[in-house]
Structures are given as C-alpha cells and as structure tokens.
N, C-alpha and C positions, 0 to 999 in steps of 0.2 A: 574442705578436704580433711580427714581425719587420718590421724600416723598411720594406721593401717593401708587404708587407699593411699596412701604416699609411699608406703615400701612395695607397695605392689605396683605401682607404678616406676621405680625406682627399679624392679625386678625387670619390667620392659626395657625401660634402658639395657640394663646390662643384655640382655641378649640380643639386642641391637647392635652392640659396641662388639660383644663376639664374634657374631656376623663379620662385624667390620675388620677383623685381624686378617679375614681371607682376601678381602678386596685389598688393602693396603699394601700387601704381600704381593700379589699378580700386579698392583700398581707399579710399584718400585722399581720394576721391568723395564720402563719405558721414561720415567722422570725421577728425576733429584725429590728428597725427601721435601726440601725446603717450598720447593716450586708443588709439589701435589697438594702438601699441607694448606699453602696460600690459596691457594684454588680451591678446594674445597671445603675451607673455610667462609671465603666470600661467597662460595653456592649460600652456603649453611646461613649468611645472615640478610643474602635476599632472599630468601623463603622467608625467614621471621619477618622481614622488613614491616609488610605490609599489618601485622598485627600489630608491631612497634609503634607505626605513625598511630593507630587507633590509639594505641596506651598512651602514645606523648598528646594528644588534644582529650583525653580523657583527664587526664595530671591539670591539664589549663584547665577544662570547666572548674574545675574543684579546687582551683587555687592551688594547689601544688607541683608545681614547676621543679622540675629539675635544676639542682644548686650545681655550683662549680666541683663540689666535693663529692657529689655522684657522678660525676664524669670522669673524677680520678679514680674513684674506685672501680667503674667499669674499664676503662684503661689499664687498672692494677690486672684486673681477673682476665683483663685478655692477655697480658704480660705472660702472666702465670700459664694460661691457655696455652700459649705460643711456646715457652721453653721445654715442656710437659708434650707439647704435641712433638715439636719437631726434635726434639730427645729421643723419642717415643717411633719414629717416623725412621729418623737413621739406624737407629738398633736392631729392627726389624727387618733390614736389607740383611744382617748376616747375623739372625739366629731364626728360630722358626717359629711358628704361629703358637706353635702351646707354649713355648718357652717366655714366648713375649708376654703370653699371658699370664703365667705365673709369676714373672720379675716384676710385671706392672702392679700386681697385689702387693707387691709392698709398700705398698701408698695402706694400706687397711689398716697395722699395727701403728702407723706414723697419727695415723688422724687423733686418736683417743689423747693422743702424748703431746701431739701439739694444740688439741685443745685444752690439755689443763697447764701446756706452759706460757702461753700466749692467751688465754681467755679464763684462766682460772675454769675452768667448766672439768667436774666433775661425770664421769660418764656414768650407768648403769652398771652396776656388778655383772651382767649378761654381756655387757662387752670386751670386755678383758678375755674371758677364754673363748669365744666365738672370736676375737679379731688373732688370739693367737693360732687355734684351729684353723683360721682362713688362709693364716700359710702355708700353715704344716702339709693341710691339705693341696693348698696348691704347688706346693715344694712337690709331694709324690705325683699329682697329676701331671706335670710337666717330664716328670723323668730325669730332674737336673740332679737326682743324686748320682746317675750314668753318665753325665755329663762335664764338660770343662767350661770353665765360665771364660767368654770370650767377649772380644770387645764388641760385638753387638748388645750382648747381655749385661754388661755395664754401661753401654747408652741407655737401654731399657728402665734399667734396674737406678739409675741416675733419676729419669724420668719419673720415680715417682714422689719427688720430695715436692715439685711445684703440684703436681698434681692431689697432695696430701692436702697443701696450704688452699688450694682452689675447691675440693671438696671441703674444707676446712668454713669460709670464708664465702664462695656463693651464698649459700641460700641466706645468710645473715645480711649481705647487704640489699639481694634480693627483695627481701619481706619487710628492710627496712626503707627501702623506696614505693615500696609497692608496685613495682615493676616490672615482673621474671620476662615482660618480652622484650624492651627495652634495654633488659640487662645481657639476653642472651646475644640479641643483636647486634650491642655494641661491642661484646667482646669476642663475637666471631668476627665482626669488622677490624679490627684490630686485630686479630690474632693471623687473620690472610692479607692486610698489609704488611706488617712486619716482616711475613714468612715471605709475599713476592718482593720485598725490596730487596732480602737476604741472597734469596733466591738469584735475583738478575744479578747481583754485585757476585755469586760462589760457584753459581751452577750453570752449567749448560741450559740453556732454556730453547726448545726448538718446537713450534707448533706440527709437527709430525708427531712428535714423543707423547703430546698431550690428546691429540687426537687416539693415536694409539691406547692413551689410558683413559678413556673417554667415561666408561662405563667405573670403572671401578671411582673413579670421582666424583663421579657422578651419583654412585651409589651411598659412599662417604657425606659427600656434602649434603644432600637433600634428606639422607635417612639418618645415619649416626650423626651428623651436626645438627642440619636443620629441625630433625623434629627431637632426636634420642638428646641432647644435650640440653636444645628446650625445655624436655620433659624433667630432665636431672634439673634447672633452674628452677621452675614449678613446683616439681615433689618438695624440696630440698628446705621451703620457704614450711612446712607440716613437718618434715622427720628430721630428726636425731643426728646433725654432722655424722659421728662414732656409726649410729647405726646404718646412716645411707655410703658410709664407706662398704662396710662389711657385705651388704645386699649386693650392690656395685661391685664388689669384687665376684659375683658372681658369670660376670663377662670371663674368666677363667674356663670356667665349667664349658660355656657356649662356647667360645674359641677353640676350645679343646672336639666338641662336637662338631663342628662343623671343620675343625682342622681336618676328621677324622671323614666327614661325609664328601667330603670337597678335594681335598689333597690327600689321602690316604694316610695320613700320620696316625697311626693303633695306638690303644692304650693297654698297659699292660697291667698286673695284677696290686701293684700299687699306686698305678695309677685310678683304676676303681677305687681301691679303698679311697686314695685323696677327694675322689666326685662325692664319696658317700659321705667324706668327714667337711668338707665344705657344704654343704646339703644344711645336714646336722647343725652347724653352727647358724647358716643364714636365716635358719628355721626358730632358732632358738633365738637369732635380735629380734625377728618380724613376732612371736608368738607371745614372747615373757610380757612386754608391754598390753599386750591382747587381756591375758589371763589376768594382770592387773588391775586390769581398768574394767574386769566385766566382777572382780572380787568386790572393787568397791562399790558398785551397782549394787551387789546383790545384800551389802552392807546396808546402804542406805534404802533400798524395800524392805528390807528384814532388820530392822536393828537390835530384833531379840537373840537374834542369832549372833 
C-alpha cells in the first residue's frame, strides 16, 4: 500500500467515525457511556476476531510468534483506546454532535508535538500549518466561538490526549509486529472489558436499556470499530502518525454533516468557511507528499532537467 492509498483510506475512516457521533448521541439515551463503549467494543473485536486467528497461525508458520512485549503493547493501545473512548462517550451526553467533533480534533495539533517529544520524529513542514488550520477550522465549524465551554466539552476535549498518544503509537507497533488484525483485535478486546467491568461496578446496567440501543451499537461496534478502526490500524502501518491525525480529523466535517442531515444541527456562515479551511489543509497533508514523490520520478527519467 503506498501513503497515498493509506490517506485515502484513512479519509474512509474518518467519515465513518462521523457517522458514528450521530449513533453514539441517540445511544446515550438508553445506557451509560461505560456500558455502550464495552459493548461495542467487544462487537468490534469479534468481527476482527476471525481474521486475527488467520494472522496468529500465519506468525507460527514463519516462526514469528508473538513475544510477551507484544502483548503489552496491545494492552497499552487498548488502555489508551478505553480512556479516549469512554472520555469521549460521557462528554457527548451533554454537548452536541459538532461540538464533540470539533473538541475531539484537538488530538491533531497534539500528534506532530508528541511525536517529536517522545520519538524525536521530526514532521513535514506541510504539517504544522495544515494541523494548525484543522482547528482553526474546526473551531468555526463547531460554532464554539457562540458558545460556553461546559463540562461535557471538557470530557471531550480531555479525550483527546490518549487519543493523540494512540494515533501517535498504533501504526508503529502495528508494522512492527506485523499484525494490524491481531493488533486491532486485541485492543478492542481490552478496551470493552475494561469499559463492562467499569461499567457493572458505576452504572445502571439493565438489558431493556441495551436492547433499546440495539442498533446504534450495533451500528458502532461492526462499522466505526470493527472495520473504521481496523482500517485506521492498516492505513496507519503506510502514512505518516502527524499526517493520518490531520486526514482523521476530518471526522469533524462528516459529523458536522451528518449532524446536519440527521438531527438538524445548521451550519452557519463561519461555519462554511471552517469546512472550507479544514478541506484546504487535509488536501494539502494528502497532496504535498504526492507532488514530491512524482518530482522525483521525473527527476530520475529526466536528469537533464
């Protein structure tokens, strides 16, 4: 898979996950953030399951076994998974679907920063003003300058520090096991135990509530876990940490759309301009790399040139 076909598939995630602000939101309805999260998470990792058992007896013929230290670092990225979702899960009960989408983009600016504090990694000059534009943008598409920042929107906005370190951090232990289904697997297994133990120990848990949210979990676990977070595992092992934030935080835009096609939430005239200036940027991580890489092409046919 080449970075290209890795941000365009990293682009399906994110309108996946947009999608998923509207389920999440009708879910909340009926269960505790802890208890939905759990649930469909463990949808999300028996769907991968059955591809997982293929990759764990593919690792045996080839002599490559999973170590005790790949186990921790799947455990890590579901940790990570789990604090980031269900952060992410309670903030959402009381602010509203664009809103959650824009607080959750501040995981974008975090990425660039925590990989050059933590990994020494250096990002593209294309990243810095595209990851500052993806807020700015998503600052006016949300409408939070109309707004008071409330405690839902600091659960949100809390949410995206694990979520920084986990976009940060997947695809690198990913490609270093060789295992994106293995790896998604294990850390949705872990990420919907955690949340039902939390869950049974904090929350009401009543199988009428769950039934009642049947579909929106339904919806979550099979499409935004089992295949949109799969697919972020996969991409993520070919693009760029910095740039598969920025692509990803195009779940903003989709949120905001579908807030608008589903729950009547309008957008108003700065909030266009934010669609136009997030657009703008996503286009300029997915493209600069493109035009590089076809300069040097054309370098090495032509080196008179």
């Amino acid at each position: 898979m080449t970075r290209f076909h890795a941000n365009l598939l990293l682009t399906f995630v994110a309108l996946i996950w947009g999608s998923a602000f509207v389920a999440q939101n009708r879910g909340m309805a009926n269960v505790g953030p802890l208890l939905f999260t759990g649930v469909r998470f463990l949808i999300g990792a028996l769907v991968v399951l059955p591809f997982a058992l293929l990759e764990w007896r593919r690792l045996g013929r080839e002599g490559r076994p999973l170590v005790k230290l790949d186990g921790l670092h799947i455990a890590g990225l579901g940790l990570l998974m789990t604090l980031g979702a269900v952060m992410q899960q309670v903030g959402i009960q009381y602010t509203s679907v664009t809103n959650a989408g824009f607080l959750t983009a501040v995981y974008v600016p975090l990425v660039p920063v925590l990989a050059w504090l933590l990994l020494r990694q250096v990002a593209h000059w294309s990243v810095w003003p595209a990851a500052a534009g993806c807020l700015v943008g998503a600052f006016l598409l949300s409408g939070a300058h109309e707004l008071r920042i409330g405690l839902g929107d600091l659960w949100v906005a809390g949410s995206a520090i694990p979520w920084a370190v986990h976009v940060l951090m997947v695809g690198r232990w990913a490609d270093r096991m060789g295992a994106p289904f293995l790896v998604a697997s294990g850390q949705f297994a872990v990420c919907g135990v955690l949340s039902l133990i939390a869950a049974f120990g904090m929350e009401p848990v009543h199988w009428s509530g769950l039934v009642a949210a049947a579909w929106p979990i339904a919806y979550t676990g099979i499409v935004s876990v089992g295949i949109a977070f799969t697919a972020q595992v996969v991409a993520q092992r070919y693009a760029h940490a910095a740039d598969a934030a920025i692509i990803l935080s195009a779940e903003t835009l989709f949120a905001a759309a579908f807030g608008y096609a589903l729950l009547g939430e309008r957008l108003n005239t700065a909030g266009l301009i934010g669609c136009g200036l997030m657009l703008a940027c996503i286009l300029l991580v997915q493209l600069t790399p493109l035009v590089r890489t076809l300069r040097q092409r054309q370098i090495l046919t032509n080196p008179s040139n």
